[in-house]
Jmol script that loads the backbone (N, CA, C; Angstrom):
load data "model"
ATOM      1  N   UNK A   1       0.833  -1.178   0.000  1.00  0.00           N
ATOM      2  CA  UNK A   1       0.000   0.000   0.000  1.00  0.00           C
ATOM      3  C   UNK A   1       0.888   1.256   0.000  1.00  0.00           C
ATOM      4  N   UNK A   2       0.458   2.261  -0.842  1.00  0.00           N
ATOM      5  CA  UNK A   2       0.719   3.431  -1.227  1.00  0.00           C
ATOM      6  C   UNK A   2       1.282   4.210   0.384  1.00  0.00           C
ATOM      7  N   UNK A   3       2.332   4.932   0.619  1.00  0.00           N
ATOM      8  CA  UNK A   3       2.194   6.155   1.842  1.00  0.00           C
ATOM      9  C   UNK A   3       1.461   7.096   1.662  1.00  0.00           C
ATOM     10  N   UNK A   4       0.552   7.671   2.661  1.00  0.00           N
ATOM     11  CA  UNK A   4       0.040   8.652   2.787  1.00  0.00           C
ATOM     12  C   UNK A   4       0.638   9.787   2.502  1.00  0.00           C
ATOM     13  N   UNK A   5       0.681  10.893   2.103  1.00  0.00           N
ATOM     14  CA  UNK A   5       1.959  12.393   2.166  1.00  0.00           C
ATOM     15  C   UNK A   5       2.185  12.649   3.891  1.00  0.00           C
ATOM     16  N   UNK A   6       1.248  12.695   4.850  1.00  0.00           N
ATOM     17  CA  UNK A   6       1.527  12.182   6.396  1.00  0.00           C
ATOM     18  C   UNK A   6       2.289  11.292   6.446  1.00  0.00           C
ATOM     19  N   UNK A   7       2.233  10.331   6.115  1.00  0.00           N
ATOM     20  CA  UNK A   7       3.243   8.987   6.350  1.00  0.00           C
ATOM     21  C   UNK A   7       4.683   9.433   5.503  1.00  0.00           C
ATOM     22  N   UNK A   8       4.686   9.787   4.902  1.00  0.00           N
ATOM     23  CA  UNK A   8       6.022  10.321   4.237  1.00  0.00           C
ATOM     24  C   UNK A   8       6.766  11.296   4.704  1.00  0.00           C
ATOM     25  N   UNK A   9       5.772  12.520   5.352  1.00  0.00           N
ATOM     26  CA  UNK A   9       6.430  13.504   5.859  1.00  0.00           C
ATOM     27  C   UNK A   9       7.326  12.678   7.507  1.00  0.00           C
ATOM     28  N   UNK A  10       6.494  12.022   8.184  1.00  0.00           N
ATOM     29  CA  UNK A  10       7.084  11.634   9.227  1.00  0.00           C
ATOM     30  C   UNK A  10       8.316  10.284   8.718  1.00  0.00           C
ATOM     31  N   UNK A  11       8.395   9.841   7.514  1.00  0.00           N
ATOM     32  CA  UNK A  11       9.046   9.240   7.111  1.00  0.00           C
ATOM     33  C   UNK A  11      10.743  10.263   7.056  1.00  0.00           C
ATOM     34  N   UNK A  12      10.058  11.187   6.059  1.00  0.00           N
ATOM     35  CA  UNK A  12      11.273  12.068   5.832  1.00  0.00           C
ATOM     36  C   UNK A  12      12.102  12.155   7.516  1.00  0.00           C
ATOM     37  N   UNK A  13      11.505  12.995   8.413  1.00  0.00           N
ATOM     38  CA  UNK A  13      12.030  13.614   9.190  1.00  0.00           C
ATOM     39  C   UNK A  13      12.511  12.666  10.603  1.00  0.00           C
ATOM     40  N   UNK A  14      11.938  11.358  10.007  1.00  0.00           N
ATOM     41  CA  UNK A  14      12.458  10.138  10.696  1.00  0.00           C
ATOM     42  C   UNK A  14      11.718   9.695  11.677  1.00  0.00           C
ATOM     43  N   UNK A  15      10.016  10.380  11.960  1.00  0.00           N
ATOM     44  CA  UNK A  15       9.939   9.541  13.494  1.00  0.00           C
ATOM     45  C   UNK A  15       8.234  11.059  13.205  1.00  0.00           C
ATOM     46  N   UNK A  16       7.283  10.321  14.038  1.00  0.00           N
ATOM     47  CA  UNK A  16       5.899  10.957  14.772  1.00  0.00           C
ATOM     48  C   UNK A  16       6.340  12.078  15.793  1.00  0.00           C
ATOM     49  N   UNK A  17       7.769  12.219  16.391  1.00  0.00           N
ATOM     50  CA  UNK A  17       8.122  13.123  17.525  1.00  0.00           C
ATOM     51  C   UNK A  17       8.774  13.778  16.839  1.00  0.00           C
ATOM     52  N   UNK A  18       9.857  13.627  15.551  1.00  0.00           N
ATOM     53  CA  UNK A  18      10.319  14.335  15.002  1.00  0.00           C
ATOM     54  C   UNK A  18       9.944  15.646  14.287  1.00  0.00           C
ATOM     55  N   UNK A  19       8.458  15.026  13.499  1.00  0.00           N
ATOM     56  CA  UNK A  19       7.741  15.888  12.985  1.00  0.00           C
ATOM     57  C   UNK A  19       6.742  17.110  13.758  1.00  0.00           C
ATOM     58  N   UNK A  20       6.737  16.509  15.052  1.00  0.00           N
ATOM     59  CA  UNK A  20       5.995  17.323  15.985  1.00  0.00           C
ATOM     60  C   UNK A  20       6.987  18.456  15.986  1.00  0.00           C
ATOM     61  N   UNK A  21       7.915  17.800  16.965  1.00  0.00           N
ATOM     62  CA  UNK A  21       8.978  18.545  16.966  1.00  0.00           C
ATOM     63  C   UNK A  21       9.295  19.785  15.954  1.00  0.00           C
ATOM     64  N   UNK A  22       9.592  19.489  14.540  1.00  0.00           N
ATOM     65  CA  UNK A  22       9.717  20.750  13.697  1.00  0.00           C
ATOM     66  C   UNK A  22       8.530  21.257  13.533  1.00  0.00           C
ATOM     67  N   UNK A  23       7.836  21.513  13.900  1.00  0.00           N
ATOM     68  CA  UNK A  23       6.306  22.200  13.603  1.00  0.00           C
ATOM     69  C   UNK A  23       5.622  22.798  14.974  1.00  0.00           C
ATOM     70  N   UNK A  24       6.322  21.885  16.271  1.00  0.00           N
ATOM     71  CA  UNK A  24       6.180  22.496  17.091  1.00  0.00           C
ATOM     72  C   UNK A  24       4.746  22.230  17.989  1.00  0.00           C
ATOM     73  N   UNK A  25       4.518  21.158  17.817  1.00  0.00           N
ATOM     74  CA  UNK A  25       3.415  20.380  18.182  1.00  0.00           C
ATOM     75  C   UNK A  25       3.506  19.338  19.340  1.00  0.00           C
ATOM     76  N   UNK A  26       2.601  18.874  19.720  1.00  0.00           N
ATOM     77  CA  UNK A  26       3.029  17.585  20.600  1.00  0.00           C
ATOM     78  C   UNK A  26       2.852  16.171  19.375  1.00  0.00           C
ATOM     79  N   UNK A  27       3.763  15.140  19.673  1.00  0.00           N
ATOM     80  CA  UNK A  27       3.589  14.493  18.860  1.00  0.00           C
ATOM     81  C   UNK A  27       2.159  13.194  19.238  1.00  0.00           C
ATOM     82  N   UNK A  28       1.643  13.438  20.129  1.00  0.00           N
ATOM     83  CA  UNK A  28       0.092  13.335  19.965  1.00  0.00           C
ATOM     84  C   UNK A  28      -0.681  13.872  18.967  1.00  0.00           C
ATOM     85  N   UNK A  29      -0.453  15.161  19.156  1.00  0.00           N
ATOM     86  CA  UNK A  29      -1.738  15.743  17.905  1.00  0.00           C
ATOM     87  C   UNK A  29      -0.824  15.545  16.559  1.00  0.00           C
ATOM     88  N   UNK A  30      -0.030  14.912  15.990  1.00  0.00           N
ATOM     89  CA  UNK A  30      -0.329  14.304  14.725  1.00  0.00           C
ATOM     90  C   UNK A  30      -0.098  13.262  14.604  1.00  0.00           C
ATOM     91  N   UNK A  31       0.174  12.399  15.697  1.00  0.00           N
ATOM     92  CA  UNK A  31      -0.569  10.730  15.696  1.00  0.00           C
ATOM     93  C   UNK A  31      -2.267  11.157  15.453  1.00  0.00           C
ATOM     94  N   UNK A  32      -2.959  12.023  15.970  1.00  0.00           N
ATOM     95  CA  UNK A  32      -4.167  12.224  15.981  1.00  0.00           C
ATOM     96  C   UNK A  32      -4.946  12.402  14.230  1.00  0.00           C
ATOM     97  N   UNK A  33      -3.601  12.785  14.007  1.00  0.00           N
ATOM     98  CA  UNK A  33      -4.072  13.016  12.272  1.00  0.00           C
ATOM     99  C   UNK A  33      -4.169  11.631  11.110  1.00  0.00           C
ATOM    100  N   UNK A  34      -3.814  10.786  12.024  1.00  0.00           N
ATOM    101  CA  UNK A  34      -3.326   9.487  10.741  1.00  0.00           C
ATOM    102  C   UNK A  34      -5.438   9.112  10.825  1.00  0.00           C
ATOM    103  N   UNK A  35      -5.993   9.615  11.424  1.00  0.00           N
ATOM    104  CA  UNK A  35      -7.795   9.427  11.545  1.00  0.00           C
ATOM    105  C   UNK A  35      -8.136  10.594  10.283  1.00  0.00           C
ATOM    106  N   UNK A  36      -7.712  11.224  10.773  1.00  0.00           N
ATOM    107  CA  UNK A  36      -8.030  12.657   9.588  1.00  0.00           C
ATOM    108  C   UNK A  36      -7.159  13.242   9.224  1.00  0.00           C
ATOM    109  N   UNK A  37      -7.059  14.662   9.142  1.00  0.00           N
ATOM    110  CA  UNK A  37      -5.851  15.141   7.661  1.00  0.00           C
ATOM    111  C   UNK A  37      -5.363  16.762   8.964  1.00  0.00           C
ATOM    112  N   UNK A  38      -4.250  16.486   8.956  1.00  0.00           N
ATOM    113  CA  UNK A  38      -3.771  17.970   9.214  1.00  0.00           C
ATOM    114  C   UNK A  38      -4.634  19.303   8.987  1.00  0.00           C
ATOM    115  N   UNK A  39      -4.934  19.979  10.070  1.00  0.00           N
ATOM    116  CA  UNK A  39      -5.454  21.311  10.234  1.00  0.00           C
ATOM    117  C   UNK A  39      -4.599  22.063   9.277  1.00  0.00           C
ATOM    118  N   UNK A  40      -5.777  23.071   8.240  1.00  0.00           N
ATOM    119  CA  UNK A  40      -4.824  23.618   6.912  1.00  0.00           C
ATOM    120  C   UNK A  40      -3.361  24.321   7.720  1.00  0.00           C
ATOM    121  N   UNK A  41      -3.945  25.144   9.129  1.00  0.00           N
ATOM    122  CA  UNK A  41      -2.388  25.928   9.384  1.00  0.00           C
ATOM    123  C   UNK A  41      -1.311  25.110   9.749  1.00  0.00           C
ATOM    124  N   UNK A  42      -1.329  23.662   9.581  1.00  0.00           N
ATOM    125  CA  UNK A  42      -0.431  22.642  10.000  1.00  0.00           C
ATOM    126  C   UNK A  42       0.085  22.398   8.622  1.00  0.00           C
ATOM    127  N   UNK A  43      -0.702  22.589   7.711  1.00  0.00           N
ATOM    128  CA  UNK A  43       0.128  21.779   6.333  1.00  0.00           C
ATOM    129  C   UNK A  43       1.320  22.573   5.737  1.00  0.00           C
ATOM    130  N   UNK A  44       1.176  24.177   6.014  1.00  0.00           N
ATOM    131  CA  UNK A  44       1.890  25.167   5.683  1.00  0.00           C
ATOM    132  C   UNK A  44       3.857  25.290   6.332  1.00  0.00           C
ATOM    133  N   UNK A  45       3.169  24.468   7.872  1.00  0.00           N
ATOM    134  CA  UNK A  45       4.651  24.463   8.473  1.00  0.00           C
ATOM    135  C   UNK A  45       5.334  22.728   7.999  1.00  0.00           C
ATOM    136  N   UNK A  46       4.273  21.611   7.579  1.00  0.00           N
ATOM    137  CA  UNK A  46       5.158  20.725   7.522  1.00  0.00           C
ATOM    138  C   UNK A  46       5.357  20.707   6.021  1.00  0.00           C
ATOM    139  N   UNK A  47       5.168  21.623   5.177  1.00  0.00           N
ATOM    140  CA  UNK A  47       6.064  21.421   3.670  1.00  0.00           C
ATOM    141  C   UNK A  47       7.039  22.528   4.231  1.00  0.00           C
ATOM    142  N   UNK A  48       7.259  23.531   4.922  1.00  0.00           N
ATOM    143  CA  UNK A  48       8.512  23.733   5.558  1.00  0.00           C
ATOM    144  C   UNK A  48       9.678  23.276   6.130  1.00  0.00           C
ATOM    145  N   UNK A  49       9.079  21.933   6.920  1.00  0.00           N
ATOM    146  CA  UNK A  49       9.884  21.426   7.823  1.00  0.00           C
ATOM    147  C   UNK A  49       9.975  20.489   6.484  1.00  0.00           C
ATOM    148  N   UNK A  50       9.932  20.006   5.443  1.00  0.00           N
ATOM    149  CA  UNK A  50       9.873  18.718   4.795  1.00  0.00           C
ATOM    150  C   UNK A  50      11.096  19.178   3.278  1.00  0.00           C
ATOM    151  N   UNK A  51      10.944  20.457   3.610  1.00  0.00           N
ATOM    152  CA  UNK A  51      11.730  21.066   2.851  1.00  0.00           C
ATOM    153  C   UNK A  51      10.909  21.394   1.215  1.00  0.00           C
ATOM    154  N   UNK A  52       9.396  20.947   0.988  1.00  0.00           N
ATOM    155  CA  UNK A  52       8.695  21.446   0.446  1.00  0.00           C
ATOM    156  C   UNK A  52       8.890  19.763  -0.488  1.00  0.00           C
ATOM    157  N   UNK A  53       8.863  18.959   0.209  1.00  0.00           N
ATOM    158  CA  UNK A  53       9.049  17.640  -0.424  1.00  0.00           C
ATOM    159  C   UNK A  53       7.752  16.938  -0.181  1.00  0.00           C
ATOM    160  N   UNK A  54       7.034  17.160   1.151  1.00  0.00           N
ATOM    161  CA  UNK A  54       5.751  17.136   0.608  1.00  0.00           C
ATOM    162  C   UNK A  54       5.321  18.401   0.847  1.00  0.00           C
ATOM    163  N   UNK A  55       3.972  18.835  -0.095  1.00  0.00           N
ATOM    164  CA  UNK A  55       3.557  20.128  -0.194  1.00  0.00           C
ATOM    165  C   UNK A  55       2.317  19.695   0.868  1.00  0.00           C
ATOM    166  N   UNK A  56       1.944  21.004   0.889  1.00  0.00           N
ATOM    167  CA  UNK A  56       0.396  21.967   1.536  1.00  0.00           C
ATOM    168  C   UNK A  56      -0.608  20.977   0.259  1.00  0.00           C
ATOM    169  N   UNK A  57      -0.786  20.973  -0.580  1.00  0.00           N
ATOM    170  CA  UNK A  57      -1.349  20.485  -1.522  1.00  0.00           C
ATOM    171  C   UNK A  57      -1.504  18.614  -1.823  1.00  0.00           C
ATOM    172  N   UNK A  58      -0.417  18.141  -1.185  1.00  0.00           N
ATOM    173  CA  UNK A  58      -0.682  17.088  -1.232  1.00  0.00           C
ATOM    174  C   UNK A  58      -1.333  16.246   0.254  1.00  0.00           C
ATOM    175  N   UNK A  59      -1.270  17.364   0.920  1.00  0.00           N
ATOM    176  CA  UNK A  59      -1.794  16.847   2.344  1.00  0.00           C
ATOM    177  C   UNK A  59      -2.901  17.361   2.373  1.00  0.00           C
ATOM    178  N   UNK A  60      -3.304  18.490   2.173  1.00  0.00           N
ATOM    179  CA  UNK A  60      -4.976  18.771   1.873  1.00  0.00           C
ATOM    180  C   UNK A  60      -5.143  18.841   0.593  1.00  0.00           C
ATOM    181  N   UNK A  61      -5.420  18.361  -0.748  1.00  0.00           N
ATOM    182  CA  UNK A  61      -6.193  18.827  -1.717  1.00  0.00           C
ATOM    183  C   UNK A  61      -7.505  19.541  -1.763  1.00  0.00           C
ATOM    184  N   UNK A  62      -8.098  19.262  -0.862  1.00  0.00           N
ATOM    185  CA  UNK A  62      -9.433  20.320  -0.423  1.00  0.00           C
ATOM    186  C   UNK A  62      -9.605  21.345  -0.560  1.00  0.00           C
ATOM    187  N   UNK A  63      -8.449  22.088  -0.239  1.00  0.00           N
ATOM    188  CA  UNK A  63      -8.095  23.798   0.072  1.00  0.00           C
ATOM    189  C   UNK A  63      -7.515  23.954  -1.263  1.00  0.00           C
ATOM    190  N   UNK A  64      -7.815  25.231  -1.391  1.00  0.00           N
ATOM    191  CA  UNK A  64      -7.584  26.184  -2.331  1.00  0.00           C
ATOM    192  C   UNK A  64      -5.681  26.770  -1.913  1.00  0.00           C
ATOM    193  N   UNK A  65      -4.956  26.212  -1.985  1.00  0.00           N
ATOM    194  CA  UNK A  65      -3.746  26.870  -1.354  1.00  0.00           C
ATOM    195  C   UNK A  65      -3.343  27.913  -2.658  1.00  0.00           C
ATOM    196  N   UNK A  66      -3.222  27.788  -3.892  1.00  0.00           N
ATOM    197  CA  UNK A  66      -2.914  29.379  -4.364  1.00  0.00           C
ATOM    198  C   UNK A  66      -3.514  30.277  -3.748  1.00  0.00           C
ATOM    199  N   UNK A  67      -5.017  30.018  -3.607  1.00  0.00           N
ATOM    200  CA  UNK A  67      -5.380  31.550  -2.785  1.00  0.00           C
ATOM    201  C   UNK A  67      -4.644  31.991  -1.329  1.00  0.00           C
ATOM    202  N   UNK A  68      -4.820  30.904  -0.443  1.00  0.00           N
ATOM    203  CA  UNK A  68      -4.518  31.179   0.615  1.00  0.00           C
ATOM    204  C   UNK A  68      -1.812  31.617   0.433  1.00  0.00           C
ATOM    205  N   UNK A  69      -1.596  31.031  -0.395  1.00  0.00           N
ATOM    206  CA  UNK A  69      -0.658  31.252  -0.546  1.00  0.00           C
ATOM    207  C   UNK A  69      -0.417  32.723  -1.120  1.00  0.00           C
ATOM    208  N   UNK A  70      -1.426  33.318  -1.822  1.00  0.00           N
ATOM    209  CA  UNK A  70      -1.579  34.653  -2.222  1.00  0.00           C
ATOM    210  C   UNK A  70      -1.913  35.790  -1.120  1.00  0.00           C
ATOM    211  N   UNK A  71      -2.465  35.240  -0.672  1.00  0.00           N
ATOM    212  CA  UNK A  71      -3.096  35.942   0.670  1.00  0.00           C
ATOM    213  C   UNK A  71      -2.356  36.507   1.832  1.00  0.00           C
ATOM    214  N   UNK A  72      -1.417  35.514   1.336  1.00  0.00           N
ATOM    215  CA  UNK A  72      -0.111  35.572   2.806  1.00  0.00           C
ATOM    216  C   UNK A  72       0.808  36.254   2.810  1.00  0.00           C
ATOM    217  N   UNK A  73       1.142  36.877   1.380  1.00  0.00           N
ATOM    218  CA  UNK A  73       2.010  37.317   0.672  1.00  0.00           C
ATOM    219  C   UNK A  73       1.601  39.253   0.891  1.00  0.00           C
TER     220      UNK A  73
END
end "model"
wireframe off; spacefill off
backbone 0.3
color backbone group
């Protein structure tokens, strides 16, 4: 079975505490996410921390991120 872009990002950065860790989270609340999908202001810091290896876009497709990436700007 395919990785999730969640499962990859914590892949990349080596570990569920790791990824908390760069984003600044407890690594509870994104064990909490493998049920559902990262809160949009969460997807923004882990294609940061991921080095943009996974995007905002592949963890929510839902959202409109050009806009909100325009917006920010």
């Amino acid at each position: 079975m395919e990785k999730t872009p969640l499962e990859r990002a914590i892949s990349i950065l080596g570990s569920t505490s790791a990824l908390a860790r760069a984003i600044g989270i407890t690594p509870w609340a994104v064990s909490k996410w493998d049920k559902t999908c990262p809160p949009k202001d969460r997807c923004l810091d882990i294609e940061q921390a991921t080095q943009g290896q996974i995007t905002a876009e592949q963890l929510r497709p839902d959202i409109n991120w050009d806009y909100i990436r325009k917006s920010v700007k």
